[in-house]
C-alpha positions as CSV (number, residue, x, y, z in Angstrom):
1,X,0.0,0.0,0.0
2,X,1.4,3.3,-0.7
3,X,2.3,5.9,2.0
4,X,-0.5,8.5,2.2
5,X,-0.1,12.0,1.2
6,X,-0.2,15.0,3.4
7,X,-2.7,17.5,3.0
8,X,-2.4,20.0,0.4
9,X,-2.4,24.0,2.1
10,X,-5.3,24.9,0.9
11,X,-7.5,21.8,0.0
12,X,-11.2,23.5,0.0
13,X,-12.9,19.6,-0.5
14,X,-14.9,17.6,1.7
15,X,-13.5,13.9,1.6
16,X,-14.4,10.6,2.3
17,X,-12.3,8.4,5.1
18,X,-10.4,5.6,3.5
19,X,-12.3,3.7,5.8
20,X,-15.9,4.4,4.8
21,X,-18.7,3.4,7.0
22,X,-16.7,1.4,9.4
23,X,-15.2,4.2,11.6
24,X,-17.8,6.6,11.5
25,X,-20.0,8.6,14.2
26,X,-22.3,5.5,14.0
27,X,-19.6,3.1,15.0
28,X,-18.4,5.3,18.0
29,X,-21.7,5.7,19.5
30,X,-22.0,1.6,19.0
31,X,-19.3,1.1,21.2
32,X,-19.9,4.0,23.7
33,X,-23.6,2.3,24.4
34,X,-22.6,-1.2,24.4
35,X,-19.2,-1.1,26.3
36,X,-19.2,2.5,27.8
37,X,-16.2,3.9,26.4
38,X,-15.8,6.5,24.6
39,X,-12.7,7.3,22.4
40,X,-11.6,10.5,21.5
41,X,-12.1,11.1,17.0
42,X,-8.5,11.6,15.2
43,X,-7.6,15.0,14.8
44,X,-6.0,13.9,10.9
45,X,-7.8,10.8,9.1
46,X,-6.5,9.1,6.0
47,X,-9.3,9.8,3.2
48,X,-10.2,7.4,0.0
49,X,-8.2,9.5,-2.7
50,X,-4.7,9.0,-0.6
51,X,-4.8,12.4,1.1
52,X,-4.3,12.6,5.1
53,X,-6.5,15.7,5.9
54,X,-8.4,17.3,9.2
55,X,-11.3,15.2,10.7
56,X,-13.1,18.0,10.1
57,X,-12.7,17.8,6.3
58,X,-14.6,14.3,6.1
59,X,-18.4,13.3,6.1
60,X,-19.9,10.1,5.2
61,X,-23.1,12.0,3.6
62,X,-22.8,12.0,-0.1
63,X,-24.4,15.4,-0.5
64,X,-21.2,16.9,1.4
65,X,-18.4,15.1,-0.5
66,X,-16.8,17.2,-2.9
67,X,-13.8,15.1,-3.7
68,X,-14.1,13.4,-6.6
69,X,-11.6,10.5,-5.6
70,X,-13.4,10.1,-2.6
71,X,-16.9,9.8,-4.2
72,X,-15.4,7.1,-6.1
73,X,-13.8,5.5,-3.5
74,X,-16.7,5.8,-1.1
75,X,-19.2,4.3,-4.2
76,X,-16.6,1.0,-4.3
77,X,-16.8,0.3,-0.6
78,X,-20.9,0.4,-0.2
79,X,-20.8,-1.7,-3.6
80,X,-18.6,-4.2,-2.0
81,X,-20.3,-3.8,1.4
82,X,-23.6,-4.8,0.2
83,X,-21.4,-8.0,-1.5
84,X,-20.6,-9.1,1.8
85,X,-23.6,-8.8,3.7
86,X,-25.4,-10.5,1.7
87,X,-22.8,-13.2,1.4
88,X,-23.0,-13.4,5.8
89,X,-26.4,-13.5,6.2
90,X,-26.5,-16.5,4.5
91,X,-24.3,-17.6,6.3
92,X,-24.8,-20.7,8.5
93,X,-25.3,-19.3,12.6
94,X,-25.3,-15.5,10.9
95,X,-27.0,-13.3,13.6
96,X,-29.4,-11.7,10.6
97,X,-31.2,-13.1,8.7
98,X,-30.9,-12.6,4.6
99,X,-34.3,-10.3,4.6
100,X,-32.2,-8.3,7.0
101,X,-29.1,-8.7,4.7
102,X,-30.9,-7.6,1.8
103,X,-32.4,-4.7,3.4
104,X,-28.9,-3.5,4.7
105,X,-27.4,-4.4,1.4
106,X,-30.0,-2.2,-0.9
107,X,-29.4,0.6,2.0
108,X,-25.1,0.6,0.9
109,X,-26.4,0.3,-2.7
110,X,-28.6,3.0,-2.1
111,X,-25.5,4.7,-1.1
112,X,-23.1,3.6,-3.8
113,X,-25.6,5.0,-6.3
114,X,-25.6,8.9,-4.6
115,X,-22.0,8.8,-4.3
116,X,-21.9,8.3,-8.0
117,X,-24.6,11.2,-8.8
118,X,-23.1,13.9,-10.3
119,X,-24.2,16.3,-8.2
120,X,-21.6,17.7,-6.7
């Protein structure tokens, strides 16, 4: 994997982390309610387009994203999450069910498909 780069001076976009949906908000308050700890968010995260830039400078809504890279990026990893979850819930002993797998799989498709919208 190559090194990531540092943030540009004046980068005005809004990325994507290079680990989309699975170290989000969502996640935090997951582990803050089940185990009741609470970590503190990164001040510097590494995005999907190879950049290291502010926390601040991220967001997991498409409509925010600006980044081009990112929106790609971002589009990949729902694609390939709703892959996976539908491959586990049919899994033998999964803890959902496939109607539950294909529910949170159409929701990251859902996802994939604003990420590629050209809106932004």
């Amino acid at each position: 994997m190559e090194p990531m780069e540092p943030m540009a001076g004046n980068d005005p976009h809004i990325h994507v982390q290079a680990q989309a949906g699975r170290a989000d908000a969502a996640a935090r308050n997951l582990i803050a309610a089940t185990f009741g700890l609470v970590s503190n968010l990164p001040s510097v995260v590494a995005t999907g387009c190879g950049l290291r830039v502010p926390y601040v400078m991220t967001s997991s809504r498409p409509d925010r994203v600006t980044c081009l890279a990112c929106r790609e990026h971002a589009r990949r990893e729902h694609l390939r999450f709703a892959v996976e979850v539908v491959r586990l819930s049919h899994m033998l002993g999964s803890v959902i069910t496939p109607a539950q797998g294909k529910l949170a799989a159409d929701r990251h498709r859902d996802l994939a498909q604003q990420f590629s919208d050209d809106e932004n």
